[in-house]
Backbone as numpy.savetxt, mean C-alpha at the origin, in Angstrom:
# Nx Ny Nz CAx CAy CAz Cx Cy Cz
7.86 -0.77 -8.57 6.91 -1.49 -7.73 5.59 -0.74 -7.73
4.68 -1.71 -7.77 3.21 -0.78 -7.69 2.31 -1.14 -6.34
1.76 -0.47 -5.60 1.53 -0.99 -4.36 -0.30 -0.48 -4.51
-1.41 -2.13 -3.95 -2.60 -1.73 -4.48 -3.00 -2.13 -3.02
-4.04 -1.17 -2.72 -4.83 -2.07 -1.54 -6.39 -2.23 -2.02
-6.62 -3.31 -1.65 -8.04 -4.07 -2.10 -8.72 -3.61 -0.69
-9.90 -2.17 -1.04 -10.46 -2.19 -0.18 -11.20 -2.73 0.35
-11.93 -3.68 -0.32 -13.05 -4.79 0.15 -12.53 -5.51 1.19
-11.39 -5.61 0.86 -10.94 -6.87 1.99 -9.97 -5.91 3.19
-9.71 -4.65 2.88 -9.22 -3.81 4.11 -10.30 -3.69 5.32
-10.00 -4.22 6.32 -10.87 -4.19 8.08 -10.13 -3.07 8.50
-9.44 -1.72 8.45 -8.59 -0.73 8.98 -7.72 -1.26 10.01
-7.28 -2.33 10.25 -6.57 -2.83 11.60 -5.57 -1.73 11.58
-4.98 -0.87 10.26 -3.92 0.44 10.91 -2.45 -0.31 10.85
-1.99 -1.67 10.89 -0.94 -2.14 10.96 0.07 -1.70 9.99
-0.54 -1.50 8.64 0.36 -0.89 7.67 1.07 0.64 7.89
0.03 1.39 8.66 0.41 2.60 8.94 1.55 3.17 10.33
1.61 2.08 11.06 2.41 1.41 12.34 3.45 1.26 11.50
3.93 0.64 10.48 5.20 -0.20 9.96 5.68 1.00 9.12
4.94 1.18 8.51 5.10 2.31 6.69 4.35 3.13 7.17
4.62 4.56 7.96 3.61 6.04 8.52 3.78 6.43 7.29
4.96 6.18 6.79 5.41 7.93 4.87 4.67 7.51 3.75
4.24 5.84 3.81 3.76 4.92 2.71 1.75 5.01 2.71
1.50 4.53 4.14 0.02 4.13 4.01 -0.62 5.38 5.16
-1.46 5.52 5.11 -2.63 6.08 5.94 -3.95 5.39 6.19
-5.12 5.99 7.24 -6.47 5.82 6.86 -7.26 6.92 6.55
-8.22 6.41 5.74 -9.07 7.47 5.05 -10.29 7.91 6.19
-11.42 8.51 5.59 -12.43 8.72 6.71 -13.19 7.65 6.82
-13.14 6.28 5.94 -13.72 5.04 6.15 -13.20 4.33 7.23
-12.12 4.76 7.73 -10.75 3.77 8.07 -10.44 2.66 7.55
-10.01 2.80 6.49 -9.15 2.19 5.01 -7.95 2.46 4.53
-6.96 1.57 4.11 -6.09 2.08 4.12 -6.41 2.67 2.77
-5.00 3.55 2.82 -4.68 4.13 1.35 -3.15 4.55 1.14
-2.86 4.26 -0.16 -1.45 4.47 -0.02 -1.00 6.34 -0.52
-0.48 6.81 0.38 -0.25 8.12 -0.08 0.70 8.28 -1.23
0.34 9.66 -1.65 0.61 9.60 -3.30 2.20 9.93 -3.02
3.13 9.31 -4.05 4.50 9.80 -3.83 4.67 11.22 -4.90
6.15 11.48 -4.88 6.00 12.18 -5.81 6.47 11.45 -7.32
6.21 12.61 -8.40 5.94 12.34 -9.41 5.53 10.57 -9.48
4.39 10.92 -9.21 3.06 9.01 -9.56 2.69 8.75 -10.18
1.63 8.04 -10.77 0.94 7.59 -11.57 -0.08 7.04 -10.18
-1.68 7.93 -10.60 -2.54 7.59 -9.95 -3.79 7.24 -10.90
-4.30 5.29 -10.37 -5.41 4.85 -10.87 -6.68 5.11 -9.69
-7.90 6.13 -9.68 -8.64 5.96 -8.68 -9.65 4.46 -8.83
-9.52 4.09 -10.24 -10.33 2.68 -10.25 -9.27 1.84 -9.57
-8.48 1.77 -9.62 -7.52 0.57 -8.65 -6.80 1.05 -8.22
-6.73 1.95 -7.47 -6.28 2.68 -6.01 -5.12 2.22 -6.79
-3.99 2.54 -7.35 -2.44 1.54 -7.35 -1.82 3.16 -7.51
-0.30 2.73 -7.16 0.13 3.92 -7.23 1.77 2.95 -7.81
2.26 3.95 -9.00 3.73 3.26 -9.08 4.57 4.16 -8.08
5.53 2.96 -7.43 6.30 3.60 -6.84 7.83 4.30 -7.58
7.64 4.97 -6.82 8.69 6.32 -7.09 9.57 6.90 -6.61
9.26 7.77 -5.63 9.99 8.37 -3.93 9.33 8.18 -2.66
8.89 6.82 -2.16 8.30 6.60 -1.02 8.95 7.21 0.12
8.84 7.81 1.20 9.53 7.33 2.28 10.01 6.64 2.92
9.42 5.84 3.14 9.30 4.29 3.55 10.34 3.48 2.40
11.35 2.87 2.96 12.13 1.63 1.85 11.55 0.92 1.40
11.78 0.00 0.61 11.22 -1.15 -0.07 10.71 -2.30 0.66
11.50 -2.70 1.81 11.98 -3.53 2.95 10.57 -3.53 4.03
10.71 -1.73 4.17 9.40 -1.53 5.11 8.37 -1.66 4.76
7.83 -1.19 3.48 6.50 -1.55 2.51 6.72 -2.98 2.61
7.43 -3.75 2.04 7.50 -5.41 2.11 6.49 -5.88 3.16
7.18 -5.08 4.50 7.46 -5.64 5.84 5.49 -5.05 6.12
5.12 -3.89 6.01 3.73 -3.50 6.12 3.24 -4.45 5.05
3.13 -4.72 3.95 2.40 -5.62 3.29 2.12 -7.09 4.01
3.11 -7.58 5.09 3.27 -8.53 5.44 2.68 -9.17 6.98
2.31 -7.71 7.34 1.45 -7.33 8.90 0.32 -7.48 8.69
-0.08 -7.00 7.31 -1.64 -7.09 6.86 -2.25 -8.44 7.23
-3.48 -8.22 8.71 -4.42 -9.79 9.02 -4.97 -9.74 7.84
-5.59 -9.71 6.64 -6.56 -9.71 6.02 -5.47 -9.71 4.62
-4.31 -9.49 4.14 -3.89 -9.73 3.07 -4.26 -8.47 1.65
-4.34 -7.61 2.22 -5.41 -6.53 1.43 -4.68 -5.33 0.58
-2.79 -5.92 1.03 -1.78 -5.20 0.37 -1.21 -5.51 -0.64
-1.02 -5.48 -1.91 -1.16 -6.10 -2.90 0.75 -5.20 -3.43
1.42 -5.92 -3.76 2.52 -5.28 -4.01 3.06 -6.07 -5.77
3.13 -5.33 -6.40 3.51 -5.81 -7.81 5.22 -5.44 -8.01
5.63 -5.64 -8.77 7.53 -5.53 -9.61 7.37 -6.24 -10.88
8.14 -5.23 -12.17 8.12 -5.70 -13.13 6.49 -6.49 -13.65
5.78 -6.36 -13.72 4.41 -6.93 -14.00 4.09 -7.90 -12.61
4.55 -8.36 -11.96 4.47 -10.02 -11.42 3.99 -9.51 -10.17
3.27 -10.21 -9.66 2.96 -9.94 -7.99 3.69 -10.35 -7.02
4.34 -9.61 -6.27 5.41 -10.37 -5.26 4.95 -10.56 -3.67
3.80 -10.10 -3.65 3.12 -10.25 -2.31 1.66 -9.96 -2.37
0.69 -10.64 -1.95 0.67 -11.83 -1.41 0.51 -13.03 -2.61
């Protein structure tokens, strides 16, 4: 799974970080960002990170992607986008 947040459209509402604390944070913009797991693959042009060893289950990332007012959590599998 690759998990992207589109900062343009992130307002910091923080909801992701409420659901998923091990998965997302805010930056000093108050933006989210997804913290790096271990062994990652990090794009700083598209913030994406493959997932790996989150903390957070699959279920809970789902579930934070799904709190997002603004839609700004972008969750991929196998190439395909599975949310939103």
């Amino acid at each position: 799974m690759k998990i992207k947040v589109d900062r343009d459209l992130c307002i910091g509402a923080g909801t992701c970080v409420v659901v998923a604390p091990k998965t997302f944070d805010l930056d000093d913009e108050l933006k989210a960002v997804v913290k790096i797991p271990k062994r990652s693959s990090e794009s700083n042009e598209e913030r994406s990170h493959e997932l790996v060893e989150w903390g957070d289950d699959k279920d809970t990332i789902i579930e934070a992607a799904k709190v997002c007012p603004v839609f700004a959590i972008i969750l991929e599998e196998d190439g395909k986008q599975i949310y939103p």
